[in-house]
C-alpha positions as CSV (number, residue, x, y, z in Angstrom):
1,X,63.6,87.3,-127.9
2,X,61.8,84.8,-129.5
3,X,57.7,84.6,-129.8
4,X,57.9,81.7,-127.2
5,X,59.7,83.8,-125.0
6,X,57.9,86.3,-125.4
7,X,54.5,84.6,-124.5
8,X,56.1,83.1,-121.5
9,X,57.3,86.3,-120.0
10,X,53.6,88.1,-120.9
11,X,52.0,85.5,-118.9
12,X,54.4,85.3,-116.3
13,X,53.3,89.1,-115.5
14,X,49.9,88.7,-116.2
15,X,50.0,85.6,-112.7
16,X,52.4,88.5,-110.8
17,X,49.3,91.0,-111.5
18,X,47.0,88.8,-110.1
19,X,49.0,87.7,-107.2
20,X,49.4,91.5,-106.2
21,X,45.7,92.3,-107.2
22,X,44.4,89.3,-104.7
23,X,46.9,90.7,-102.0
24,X,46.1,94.1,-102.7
25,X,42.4,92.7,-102.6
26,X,43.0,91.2,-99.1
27,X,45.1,94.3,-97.7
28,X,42.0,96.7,-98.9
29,X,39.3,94.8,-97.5
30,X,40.0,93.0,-94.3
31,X,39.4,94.9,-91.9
32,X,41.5,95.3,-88.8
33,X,44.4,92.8,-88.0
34,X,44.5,90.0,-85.6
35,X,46.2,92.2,-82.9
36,X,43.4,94.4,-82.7
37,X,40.3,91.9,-82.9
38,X,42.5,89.9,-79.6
39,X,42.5,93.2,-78.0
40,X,38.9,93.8,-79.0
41,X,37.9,90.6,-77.3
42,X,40.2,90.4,-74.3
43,X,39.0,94.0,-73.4
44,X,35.2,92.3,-73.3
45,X,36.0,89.9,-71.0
46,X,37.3,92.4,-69.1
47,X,34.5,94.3,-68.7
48,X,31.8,91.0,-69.1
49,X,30.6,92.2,-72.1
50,X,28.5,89.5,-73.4
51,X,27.6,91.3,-76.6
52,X,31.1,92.6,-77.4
53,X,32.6,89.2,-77.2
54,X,29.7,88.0,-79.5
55,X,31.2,90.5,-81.9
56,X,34.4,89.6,-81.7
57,X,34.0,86.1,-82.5
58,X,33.4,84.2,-85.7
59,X,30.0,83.2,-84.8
60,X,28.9,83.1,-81.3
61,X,28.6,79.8,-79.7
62,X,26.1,79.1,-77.4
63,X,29.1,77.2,-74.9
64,X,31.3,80.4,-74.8
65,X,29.4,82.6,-72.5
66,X,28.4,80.0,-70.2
67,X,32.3,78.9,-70.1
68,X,33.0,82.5,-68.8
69,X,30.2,82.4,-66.1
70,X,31.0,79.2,-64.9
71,X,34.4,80.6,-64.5
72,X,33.5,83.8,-62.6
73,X,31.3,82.2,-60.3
74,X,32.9,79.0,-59.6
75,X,35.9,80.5,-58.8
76,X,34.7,83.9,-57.0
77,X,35.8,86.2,-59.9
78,X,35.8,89.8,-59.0
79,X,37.8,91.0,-61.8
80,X,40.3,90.3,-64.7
81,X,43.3,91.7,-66.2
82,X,44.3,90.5,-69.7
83,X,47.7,91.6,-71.1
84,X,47.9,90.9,-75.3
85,X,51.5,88.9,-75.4
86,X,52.9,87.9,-78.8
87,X,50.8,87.9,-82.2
88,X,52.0,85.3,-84.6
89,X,50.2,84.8,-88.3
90,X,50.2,81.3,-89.3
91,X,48.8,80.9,-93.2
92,X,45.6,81.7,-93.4
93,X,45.2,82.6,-89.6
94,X,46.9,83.7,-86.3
95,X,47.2,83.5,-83.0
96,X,47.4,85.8,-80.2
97,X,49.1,84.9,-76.6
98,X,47.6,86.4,-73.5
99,X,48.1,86.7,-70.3
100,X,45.3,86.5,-67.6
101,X,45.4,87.2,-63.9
102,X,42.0,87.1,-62.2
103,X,41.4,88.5,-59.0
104,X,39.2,85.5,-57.0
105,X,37.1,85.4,-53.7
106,X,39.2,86.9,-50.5
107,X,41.2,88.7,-53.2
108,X,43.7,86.1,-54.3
109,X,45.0,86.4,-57.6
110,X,45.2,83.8,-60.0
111,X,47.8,84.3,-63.3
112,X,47.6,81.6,-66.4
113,X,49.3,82.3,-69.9
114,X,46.5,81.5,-73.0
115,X,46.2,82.1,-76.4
116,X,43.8,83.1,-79.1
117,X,42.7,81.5,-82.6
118,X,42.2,84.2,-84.9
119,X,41.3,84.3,-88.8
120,X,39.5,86.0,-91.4
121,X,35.7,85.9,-91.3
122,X,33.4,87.8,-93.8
123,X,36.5,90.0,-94.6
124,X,37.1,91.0,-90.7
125,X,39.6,89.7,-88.3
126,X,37.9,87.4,-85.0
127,X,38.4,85.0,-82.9
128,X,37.9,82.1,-83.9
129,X,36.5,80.9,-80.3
130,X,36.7,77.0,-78.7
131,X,37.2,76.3,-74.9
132,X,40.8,76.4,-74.9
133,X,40.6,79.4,-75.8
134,X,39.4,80.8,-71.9
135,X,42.3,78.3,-71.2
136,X,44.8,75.8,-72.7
137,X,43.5,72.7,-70.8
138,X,40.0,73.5,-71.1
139,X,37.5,71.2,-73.5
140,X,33.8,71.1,-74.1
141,X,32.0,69.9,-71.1
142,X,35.1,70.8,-68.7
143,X,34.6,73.8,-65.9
144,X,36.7,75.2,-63.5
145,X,36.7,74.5,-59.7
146,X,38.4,75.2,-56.5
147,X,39.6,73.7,-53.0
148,X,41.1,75.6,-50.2
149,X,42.8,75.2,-47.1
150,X,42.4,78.0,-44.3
151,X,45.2,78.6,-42.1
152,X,44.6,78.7,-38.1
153,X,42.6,82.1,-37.4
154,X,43.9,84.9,-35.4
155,X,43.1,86.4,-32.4
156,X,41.2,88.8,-31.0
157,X,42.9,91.0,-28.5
158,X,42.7,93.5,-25.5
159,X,44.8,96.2,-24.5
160,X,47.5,94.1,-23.0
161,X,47.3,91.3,-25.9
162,X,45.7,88.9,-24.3
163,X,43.5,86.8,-26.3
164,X,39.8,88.2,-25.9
165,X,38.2,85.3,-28.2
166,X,38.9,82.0,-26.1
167,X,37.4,79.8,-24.9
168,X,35.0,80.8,-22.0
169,X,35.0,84.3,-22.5
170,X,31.7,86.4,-20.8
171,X,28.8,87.4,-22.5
172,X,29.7,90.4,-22.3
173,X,33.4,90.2,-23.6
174,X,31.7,87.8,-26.6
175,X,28.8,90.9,-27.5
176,X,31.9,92.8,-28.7
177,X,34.2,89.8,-30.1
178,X,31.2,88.0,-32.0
179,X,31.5,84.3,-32.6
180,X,33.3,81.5,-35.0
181,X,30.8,79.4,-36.7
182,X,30.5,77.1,-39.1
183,X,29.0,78.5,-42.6
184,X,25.4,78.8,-43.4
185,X,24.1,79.0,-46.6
186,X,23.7,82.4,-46.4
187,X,27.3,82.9,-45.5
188,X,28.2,81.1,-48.2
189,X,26.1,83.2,-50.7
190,X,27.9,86.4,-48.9
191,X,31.6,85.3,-48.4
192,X,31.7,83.9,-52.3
193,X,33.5,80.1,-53.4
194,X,36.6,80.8,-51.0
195,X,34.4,79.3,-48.4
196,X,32.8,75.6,-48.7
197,X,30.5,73.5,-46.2
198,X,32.2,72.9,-43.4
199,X,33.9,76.2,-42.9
200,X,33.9,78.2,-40.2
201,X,33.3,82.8,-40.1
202,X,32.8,85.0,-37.8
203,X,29.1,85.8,-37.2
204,X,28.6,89.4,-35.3
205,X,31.0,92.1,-34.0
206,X,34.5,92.0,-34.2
207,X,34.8,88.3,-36.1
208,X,32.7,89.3,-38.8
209,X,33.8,92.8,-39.2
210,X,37.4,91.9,-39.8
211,X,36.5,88.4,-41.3
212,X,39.2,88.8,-43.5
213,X,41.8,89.8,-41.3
214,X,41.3,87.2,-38.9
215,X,41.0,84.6,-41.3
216,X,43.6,85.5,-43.4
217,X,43.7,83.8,-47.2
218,X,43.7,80.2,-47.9
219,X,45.7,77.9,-50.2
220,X,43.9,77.6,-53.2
221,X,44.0,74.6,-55.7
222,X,42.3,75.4,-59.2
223,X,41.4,72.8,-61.4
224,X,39.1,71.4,-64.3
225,X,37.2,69.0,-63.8
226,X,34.7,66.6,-66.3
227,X,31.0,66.5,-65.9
228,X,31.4,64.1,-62.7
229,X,33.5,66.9,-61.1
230,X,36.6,64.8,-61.4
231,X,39.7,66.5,-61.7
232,X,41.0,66.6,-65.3
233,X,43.6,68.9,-64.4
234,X,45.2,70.8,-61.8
235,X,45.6,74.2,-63.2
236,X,46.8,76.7,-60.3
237,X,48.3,76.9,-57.4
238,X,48.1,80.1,-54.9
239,X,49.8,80.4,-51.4
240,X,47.5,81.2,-48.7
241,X,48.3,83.5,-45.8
242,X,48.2,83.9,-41.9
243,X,45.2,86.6,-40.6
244,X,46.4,89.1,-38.4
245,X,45.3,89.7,-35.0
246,X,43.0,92.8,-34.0
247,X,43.8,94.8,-31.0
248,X,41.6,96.4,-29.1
249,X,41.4,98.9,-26.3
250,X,39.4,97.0,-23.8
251,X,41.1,97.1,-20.5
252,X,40.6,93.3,-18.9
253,X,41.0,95.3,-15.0
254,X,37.9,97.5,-16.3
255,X,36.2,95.0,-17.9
256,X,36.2,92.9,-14.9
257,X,35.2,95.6,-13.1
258,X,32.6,96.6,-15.2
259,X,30.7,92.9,-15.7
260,X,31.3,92.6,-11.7
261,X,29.0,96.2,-11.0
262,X,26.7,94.6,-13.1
263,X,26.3,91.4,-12.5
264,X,22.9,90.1,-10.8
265,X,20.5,92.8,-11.5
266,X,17.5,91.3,-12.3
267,X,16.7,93.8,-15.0
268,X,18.5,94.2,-18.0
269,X,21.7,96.8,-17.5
270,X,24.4,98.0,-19.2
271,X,28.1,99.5,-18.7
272,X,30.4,101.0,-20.8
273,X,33.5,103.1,-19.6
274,X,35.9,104.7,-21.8
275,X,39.3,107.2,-21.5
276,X,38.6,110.5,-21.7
277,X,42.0,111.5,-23.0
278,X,41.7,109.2,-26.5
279,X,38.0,108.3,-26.6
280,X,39.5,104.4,-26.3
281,X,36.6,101.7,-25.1
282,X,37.8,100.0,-22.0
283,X,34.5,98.2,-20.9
284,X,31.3,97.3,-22.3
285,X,28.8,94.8,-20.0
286,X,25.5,93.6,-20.7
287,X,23.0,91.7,-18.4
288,X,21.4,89.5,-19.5
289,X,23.0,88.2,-22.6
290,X,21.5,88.4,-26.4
291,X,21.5,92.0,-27.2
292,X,24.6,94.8,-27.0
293,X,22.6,97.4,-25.0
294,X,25.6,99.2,-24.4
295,X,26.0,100.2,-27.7
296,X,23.2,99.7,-29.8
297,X,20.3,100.9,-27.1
298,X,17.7,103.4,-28.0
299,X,17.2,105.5,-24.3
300,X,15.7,108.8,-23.5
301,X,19.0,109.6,-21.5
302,X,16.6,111.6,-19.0
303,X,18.6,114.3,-16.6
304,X,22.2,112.9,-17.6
305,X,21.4,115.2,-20.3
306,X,21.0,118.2,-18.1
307,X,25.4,118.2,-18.4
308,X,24.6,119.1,-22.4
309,X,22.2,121.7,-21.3
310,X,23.9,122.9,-18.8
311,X,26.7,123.5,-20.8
312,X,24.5,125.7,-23.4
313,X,23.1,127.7,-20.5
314,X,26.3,128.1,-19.1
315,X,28.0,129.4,-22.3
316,X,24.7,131.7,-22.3
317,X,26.3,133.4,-18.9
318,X,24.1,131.8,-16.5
319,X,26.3,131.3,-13.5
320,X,26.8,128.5,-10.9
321,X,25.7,130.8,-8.3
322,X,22.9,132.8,-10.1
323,X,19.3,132.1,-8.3
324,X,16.9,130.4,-10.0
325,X,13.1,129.0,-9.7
326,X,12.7,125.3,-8.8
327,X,8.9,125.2,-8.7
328,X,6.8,121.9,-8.3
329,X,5.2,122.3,-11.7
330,X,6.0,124.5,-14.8
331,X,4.1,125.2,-17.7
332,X,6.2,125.7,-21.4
333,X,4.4,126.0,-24.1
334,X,0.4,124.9,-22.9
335,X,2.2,121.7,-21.4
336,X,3.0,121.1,-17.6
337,X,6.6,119.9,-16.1
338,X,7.4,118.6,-13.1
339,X,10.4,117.2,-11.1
340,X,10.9,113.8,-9.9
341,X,8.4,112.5,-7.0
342,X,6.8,116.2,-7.6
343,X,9.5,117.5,-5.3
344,X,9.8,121.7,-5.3
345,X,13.0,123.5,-3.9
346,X,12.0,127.3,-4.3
347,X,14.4,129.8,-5.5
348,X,18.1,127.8,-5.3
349,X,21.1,128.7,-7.2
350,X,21.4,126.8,-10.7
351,X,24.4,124.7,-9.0
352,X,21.7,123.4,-6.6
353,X,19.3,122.8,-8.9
354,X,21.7,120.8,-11.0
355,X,22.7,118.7,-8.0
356,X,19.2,118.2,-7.0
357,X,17.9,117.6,-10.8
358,X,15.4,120.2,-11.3
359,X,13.6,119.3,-14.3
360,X,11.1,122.9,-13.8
361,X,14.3,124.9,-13.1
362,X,16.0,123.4,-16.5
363,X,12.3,123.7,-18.5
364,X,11.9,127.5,-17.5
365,X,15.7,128.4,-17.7
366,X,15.7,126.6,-21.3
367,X,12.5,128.4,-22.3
368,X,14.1,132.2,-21.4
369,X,17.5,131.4,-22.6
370,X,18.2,128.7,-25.0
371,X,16.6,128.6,-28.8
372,X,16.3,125.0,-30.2
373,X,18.8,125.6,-32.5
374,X,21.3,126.7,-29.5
375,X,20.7,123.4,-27.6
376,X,21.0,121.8,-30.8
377,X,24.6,123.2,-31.7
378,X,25.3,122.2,-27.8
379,X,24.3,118.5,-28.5
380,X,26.2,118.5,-31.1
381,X,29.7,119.8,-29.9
382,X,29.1,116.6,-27.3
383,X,28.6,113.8,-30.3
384,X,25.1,114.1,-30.8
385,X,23.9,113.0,-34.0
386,X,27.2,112.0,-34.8
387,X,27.5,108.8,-36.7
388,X,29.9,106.3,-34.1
389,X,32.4,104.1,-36.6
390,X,34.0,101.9,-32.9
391,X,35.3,99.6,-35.4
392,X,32.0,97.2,-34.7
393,X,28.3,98.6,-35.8
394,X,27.6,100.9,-32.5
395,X,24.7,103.4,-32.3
396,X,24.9,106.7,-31.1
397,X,23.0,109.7,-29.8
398,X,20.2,111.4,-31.3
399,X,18.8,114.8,-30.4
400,X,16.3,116.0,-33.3
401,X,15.8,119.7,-33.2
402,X,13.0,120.8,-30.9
403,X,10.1,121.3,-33.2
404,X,8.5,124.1,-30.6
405,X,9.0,125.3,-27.0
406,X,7.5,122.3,-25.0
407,X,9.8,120.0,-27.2
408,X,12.4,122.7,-26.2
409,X,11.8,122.5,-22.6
410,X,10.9,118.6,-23.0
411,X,14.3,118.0,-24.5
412,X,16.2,120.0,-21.9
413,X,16.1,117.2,-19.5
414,X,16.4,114.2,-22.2
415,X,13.4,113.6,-22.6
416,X,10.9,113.9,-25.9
417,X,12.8,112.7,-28.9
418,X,16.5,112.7,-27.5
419,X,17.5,109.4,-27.5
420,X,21.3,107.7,-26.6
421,X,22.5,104.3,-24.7
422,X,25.8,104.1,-22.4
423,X,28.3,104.4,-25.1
424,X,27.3,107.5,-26.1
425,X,26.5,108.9,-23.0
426,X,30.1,107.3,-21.9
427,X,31.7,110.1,-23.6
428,X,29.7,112.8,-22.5
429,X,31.3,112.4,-19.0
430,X,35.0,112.1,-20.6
431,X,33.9,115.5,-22.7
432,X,33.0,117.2,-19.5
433,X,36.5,115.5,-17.6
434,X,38.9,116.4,-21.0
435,X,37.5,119.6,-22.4
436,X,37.1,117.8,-25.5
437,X,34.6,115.6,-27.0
438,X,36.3,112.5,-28.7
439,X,34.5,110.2,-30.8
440,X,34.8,106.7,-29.0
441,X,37.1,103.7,-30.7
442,X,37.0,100.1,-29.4
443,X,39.7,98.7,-32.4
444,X,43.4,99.9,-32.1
445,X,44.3,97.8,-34.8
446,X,44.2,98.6,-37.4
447,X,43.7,101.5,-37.0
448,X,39.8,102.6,-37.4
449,X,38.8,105.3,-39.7
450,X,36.1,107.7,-40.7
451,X,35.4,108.1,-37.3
452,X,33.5,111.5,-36.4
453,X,36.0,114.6,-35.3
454,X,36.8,115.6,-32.3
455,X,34.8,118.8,-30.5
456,X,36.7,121.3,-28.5
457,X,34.5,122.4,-25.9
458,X,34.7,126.2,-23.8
459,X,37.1,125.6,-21.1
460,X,35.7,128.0,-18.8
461,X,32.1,126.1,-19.3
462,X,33.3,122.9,-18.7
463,X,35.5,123.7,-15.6
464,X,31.7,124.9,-14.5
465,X,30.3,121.5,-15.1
466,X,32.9,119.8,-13.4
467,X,32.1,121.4,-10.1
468,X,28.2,121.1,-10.8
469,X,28.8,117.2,-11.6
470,X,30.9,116.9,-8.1
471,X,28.1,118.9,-6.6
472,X,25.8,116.1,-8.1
473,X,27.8,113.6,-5.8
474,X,28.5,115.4,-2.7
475,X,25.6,116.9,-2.0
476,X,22.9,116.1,-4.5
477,X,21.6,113.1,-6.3
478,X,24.0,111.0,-5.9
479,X,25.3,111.8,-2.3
480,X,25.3,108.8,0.0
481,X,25.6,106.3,-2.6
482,X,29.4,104.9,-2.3
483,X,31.1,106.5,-4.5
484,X,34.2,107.3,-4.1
485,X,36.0,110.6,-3.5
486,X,36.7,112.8,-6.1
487,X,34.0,111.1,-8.4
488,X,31.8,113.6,-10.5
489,X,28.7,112.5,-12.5
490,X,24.9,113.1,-13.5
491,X,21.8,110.6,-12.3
492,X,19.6,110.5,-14.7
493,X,15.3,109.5,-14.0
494,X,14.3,108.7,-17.5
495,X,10.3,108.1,-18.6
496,X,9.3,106.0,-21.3
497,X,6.2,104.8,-22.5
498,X,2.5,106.6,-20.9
499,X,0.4,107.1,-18.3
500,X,0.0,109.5,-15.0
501,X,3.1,107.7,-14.0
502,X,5.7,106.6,-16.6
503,X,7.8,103.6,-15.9
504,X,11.2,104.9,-15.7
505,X,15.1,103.9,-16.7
506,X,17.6,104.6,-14.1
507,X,20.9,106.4,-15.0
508,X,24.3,107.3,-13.8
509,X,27.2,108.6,-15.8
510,X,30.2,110.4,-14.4
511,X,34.3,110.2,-14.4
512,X,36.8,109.8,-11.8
513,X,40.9,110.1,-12.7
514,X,41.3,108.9,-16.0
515,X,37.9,106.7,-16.5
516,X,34.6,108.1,-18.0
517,X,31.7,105.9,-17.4
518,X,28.1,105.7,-18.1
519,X,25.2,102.6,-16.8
520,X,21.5,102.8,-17.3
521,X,19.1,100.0,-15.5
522,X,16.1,99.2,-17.5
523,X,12.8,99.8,-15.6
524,X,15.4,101.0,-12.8
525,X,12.7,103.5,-11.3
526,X,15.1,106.5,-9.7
527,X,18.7,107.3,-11.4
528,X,20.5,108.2,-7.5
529,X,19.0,105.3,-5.7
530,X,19.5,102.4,-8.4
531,X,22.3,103.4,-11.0
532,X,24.5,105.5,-8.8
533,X,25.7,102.6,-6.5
534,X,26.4,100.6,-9.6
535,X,28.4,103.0,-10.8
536,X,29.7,102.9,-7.5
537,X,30.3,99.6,-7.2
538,X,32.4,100.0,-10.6
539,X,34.7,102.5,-9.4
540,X,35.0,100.7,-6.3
541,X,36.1,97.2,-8.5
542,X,39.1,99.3,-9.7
């Protein structure tokens, strides 16, 4: 080989060496590779790491995270999913396709293909960030917007499907459904950007609570607009769909009956019966209008409680028959009891006493027999301080354990701290008719859940009470009020508030066939002589 060649070939290695050395250069100090610096940044958004994605870019620019919070709020974004598609190197760079599908308002989800820019910067892999790359169409001072379309809402209905929520339906029947309204501002802050001015939700009970069931999804039209809010371009298209009805158990024959028992009492009354066998809501009524006393009063459920404490003394072997003191006045723990209009009966079986509502008999019985945390247990297997899940808000009873033996004896006959409303008190009578205590359910579908368990109760105690509640009506109490036969139940004289002589609610609850019922009268004075024909007057409607 000639010197020529010779110097050719030495110089032709000596470029080769430096071609490898600059790869080799490159291979040895860039770090990562453009797959992992997409994944690094897709993962951020993910999550709405603001400081991650800073990272992962070139240099951060101060329209990027404002491009991604435009996006999430304009559009209702509750979450994204990014999957890395296909990495391609181009020279001196890459890119990295993606696909994105966000979940928006309502829970649509929205799916778009994008891609990444990605090159080398300060020897490490990032993205090389501009507003196409959230999405293809997107440019600097564009953002993302929204329009939907909702489809026709669904009804609410009762146990034999017919529509609860029309037009013109009672108070009472509207207490339970809620209304359809248009959106406030507040709404609109709640609900998220699948809703705009104009709209229309459900505001209280059953419309609200299943909001999304009744109003099903809408069509949604996402687009880009300019600065104006013009439309640049139309971006995404997603099918709405039709709400689904909810069912409940209401009964419309009960209900009627129900709102007609109640209807002109000047003071403010409430209704509510349910099924014994399945705990199912079949009537709730409320005069006047503007607050659900049936299920979200606060009573002292005064001698309708006597059933609960019956039940404990019972299942402490006090008999129907056994004799026991009905004085005018008793004294429990330094503090004096006494019975309704100061009556006194002398020594009278307990089944007598029941009947008649002996508050001095139930205070001394209590005091020898019961501890506070026996009644306690008692309240308990029938619901007390059970949390009530009806499908709609609803409140239910609350007996606090008796904190000494006049709270004991206080309690015994519902008074003190006990406090419940009709709902509650509603199943007490279907516990006493079943045997068991079931929690109460208004919505059959779908199907409600988290609701309390069911209590199986002593069948020999509550075959006891049944005959002491049917005493209650045919020859106590209630007897001579117009109920009808075979009817048991419980009046109830409840105090509230102070002085020598407490103003009083009146109470009835009872059951008769397959119906459990419970009404209290606000300021009603006596339970036998104000509630019990109501109740009457229910059964009577059937």
């Amino acid at each position: 080989m000639s010197g020529k060649g010779k110097a050719g070939l030495a110089a032709g290695l000596a470029a080769l060496v430096v071609l490898v050395g600059v790869a080799l250069y490159a291979i040895w100090h860039t770090r990562g590779t453009p797959a992992s610096a997409a994944t690094d940044f897709l993962a951020a958004w993910e999550k709405q790491d603001h400081a991650a994605m800073d990272e992962a870019v070139t240099e951060p620019s101060e329209a990027m995270w404002p491009a991604y919070e435009q996006l999430r709020e304009g559009l209702g974004v509750s979450a994204v999913k990014t999957t890395l598609g296909k990495v391609a190197e181009t020279g001196d760079g890459a890119t990295a396709a993606f696909t994105a599908t966000l979940t928006l308002s309502g829970g649509a989800a929205w799916t778009y293909q994008g891609s990444l820019p990605l090159t080398v910067h300060d020897r490490h892999w990032k993205v090389s960030w501009r507003p196409a790359a959230l999405h293809p169409k997107l440019a600097e001072g564009q953002s993302f917007a929204l329009s939907t379309k909702w489809p026709e809402r669904a009804a609410i209905l009762d146990a034999e499907g017919n529509r609860l929520n029309a037009p013109g339906a009672s108070g009472s029947v509207q207490m339970l459904t809620g209304t359809v309204d248009p959106v406030t501002a507040a709404d609109l802050k709640r609900l998220g950007p699948a809703y705009r001015k104009g709209d229309v939700t459900g505001h209280g009970g059953i419309e609200q609570a299943y909001e999304q069931r009744l109003a099903g999804t809408p069509v949604i039209d996402v687009r880009i607009t300019d600065r104006r809010g013009k439309t640049v371009a139309p971006v995404g298209h997603i099918a709405g769909k039709k709400g689904q009805p909810v069912r409940t158990s209401l009964d419309p024959a009960v209900q009627r009956a129900a709102a007609k028992a109640i209807v002109g009492q000047d003071k403010p009354t409430a209704l509510v019966a349910v099924r014994p066998a399945t705990g199912e809501v079949l009537a709730a009524a409320n005069v006047p209008g503007g607050f659900n006393r049936a299920i979200h009063g606060h009573y002292p459920p005064g001698s309708t409680f006597k059933a609960i404490t019956g039940a404990a003394l019972l299942s402490d072997g006090l008999s129907p028959s056994a004799t026991v003191s009905c004085p005018k006045t008793a004294t429990v723990g330094g503090r004096s009891f006494r019975n309704f209009e100061h009556q006194a009966y002398g020594s009278v079986s307990f089944r007598e006493a029941f009947a008649r509502s002996c508050n001095t008999a139930f205070a001394l019985q209590t005091k020898s027999r019961l501890s506070g945390e026996a009644l306690t247990e008692t309240a308990g297997r029938f619901g007390m301080n059970a949390p009530l899940n009806i499908g709609i808000p609803a409140e239910g009873g609350s007996f606090p354990k008796p904190r000494d033996e006049a709270e004991l004896a206080s309690a015994a006959f519902g008074q003190g701290r006990v406090i419940s409303n009709p709902l509650h008190m509603a199943t007490v009578a279907a516990a006493v008719s079943d045997g068991t205590w079931r929690p109460p359910a208004l919505v059959r579908e779908p199907e409600v859940t988290q609701r309390a368990e069911e209590r199986k109760l002593d069948p020999k105690v509550t075959e006891q009470l049944r005959g002491l509640m049917r005493a209650v009506v045919t020859e106590g109490s209630a007897e001579g009020k117009g109920l009808p036969s075979g009817t048991a139940g419980k009046t109830g004289t409840a105090e509230y508030g102070g002085g020598a002589e407490p103003p009083t609610h009146a109470w009835f609850m009872g059951f008769r066939d397959d119906i459990a019922f419970a009404v209290v009268r606000e300021d009603g004075k006596a339970g036998g002589a104000v509630a019990a024909p109501i109740g009457a007057d229910f059964l009577n409607a059937l």
